[in-house]
GUVO-474154 format. One line per field, with one value per residue (C-alpha): residue number from 1; residue in three letters; x, y, z. Coordinates in Angstrom, 2 decimals, padded with zeros to 5 digits. Layout:
// GUVO-474154
num = (NUM|...)
residu = (Ala|...)
u = (X|...)
v = (Y|...)
w = (Z|...)
// end
This chain:
// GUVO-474154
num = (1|2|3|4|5|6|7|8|9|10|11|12|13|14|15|16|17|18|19|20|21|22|23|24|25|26|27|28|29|30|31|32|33|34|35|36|37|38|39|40|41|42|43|44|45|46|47|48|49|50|51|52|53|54|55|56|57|58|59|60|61|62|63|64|65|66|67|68|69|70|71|72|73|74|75|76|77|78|79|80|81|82|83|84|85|86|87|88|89|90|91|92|93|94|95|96|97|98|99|100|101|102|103|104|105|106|107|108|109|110|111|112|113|114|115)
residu = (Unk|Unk|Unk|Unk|Unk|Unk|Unk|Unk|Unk|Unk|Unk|Unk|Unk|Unk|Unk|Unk|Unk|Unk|Unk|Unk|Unk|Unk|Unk|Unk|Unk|Unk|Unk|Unk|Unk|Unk|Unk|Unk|Unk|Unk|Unk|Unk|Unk|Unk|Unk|Unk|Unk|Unk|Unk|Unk|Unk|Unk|Unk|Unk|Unk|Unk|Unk|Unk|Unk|Unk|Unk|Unk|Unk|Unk|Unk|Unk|Unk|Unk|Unk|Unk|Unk|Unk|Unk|Unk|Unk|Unk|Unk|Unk|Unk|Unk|Unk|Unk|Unk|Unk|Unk|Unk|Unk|Unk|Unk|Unk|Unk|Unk|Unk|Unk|Unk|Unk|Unk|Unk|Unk|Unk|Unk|Unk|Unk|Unk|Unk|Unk|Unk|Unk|Unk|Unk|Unk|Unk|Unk|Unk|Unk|Unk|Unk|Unk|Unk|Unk|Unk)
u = (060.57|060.07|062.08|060.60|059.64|056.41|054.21|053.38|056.57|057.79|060.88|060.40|061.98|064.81|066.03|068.46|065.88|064.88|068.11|068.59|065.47|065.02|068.72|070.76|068.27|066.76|065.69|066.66|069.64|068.92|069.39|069.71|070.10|071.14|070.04|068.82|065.87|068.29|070.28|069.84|071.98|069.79|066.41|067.78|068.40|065.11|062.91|065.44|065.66|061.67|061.58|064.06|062.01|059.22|060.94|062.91|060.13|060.28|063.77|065.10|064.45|064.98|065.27|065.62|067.60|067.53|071.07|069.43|067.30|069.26|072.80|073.84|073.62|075.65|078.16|078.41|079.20|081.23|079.08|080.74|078.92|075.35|073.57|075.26|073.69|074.58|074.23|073.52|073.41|072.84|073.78|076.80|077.60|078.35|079.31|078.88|078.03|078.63|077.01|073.47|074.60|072.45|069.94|072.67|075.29|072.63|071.97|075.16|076.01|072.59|072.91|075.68|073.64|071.08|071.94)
v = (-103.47|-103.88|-102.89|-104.45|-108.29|-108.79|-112.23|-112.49|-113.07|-116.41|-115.94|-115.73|-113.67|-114.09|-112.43|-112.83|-114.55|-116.86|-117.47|-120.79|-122.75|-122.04|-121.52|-123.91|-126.45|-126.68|-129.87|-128.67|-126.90|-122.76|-119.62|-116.24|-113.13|-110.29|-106.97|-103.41|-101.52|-098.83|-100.74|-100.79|-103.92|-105.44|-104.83|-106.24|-109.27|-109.30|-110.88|-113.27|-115.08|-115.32|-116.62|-119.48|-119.96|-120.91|-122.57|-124.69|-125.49|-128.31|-128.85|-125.56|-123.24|-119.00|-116.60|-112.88|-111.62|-107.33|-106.52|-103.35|-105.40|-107.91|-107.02|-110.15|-112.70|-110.29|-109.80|-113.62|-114.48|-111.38|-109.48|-106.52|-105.76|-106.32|-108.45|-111.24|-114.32|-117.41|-120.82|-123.73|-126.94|-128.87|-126.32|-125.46|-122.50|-123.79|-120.91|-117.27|-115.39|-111.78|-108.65|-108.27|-111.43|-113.33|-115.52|-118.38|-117.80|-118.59|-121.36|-122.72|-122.02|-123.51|-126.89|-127.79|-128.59|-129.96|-133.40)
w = (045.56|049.38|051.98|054.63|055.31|055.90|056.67|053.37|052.07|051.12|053.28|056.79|059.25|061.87|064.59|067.52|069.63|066.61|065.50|067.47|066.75|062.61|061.81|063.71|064.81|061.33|060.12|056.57|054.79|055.47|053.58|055.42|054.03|056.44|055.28|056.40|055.26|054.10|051.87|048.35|046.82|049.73|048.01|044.65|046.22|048.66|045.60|044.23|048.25|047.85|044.69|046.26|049.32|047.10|044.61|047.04|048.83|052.00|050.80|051.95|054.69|053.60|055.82|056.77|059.14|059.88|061.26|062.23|064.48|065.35|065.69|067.74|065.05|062.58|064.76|065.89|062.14|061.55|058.92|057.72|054.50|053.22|051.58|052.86|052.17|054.54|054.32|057.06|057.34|060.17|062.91|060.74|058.69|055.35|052.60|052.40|049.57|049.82|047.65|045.27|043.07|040.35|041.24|039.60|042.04|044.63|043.29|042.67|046.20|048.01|045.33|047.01|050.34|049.13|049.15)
// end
């Protein structure tokens, strides 16, 4: 499993800078998984956010988000343990989910602003 997000991944990445215009300004509902390179319950849940992003498609926007990197937007939104996986919708932050969960649970959670 990969550590690192790269181009070719079907999630893209965010950063501080980015934050504003894909996240909040997004003309769809968003997924973003804060992570570091060094954590490990972070790479089990790396593939399962691509697998999303493609299987969502146009309907759903995934990204990544390297609190190494970009400590700004983890502190904003008080992230204190990773993976955490946010959710937004229209500018808003819907629902957190918090930890290397099933793919179900993320799922469950992203259905529910969808609509």
């Amino acid at each position: 499993m990969r550590a690192q997000v790269t181009a070719t991944d079907p999630a893209g990445p965010v950063n501080d800078t980015t934050f504003e215009e894909l996240v909040l300004k997004s003309p769809v509902p968003v997924m973003v998984d804060f992570w570091a390179p060094w954590c490990g319950p972070c790479r089990m849940i790396a593939p399962l956010i691509d697998e999303l992003a493609v299987e969502y498609g146009d309907k759903l926007r995934a990204l990544k988000l390297n609190t190494d990197e970009s400590p700004g937007v983890a502190t904003e939104y008080g992230i204190r343990s990773i993976p955490t996986v946010m959710f937004f919708k229209d500018g808003v932050k819907m629902d957190t989910v918090i930890g290397a969960v099933p793919k179900s649970t993320l799922i469950q959670t992203l259905e529910k602003y969808l609509s």
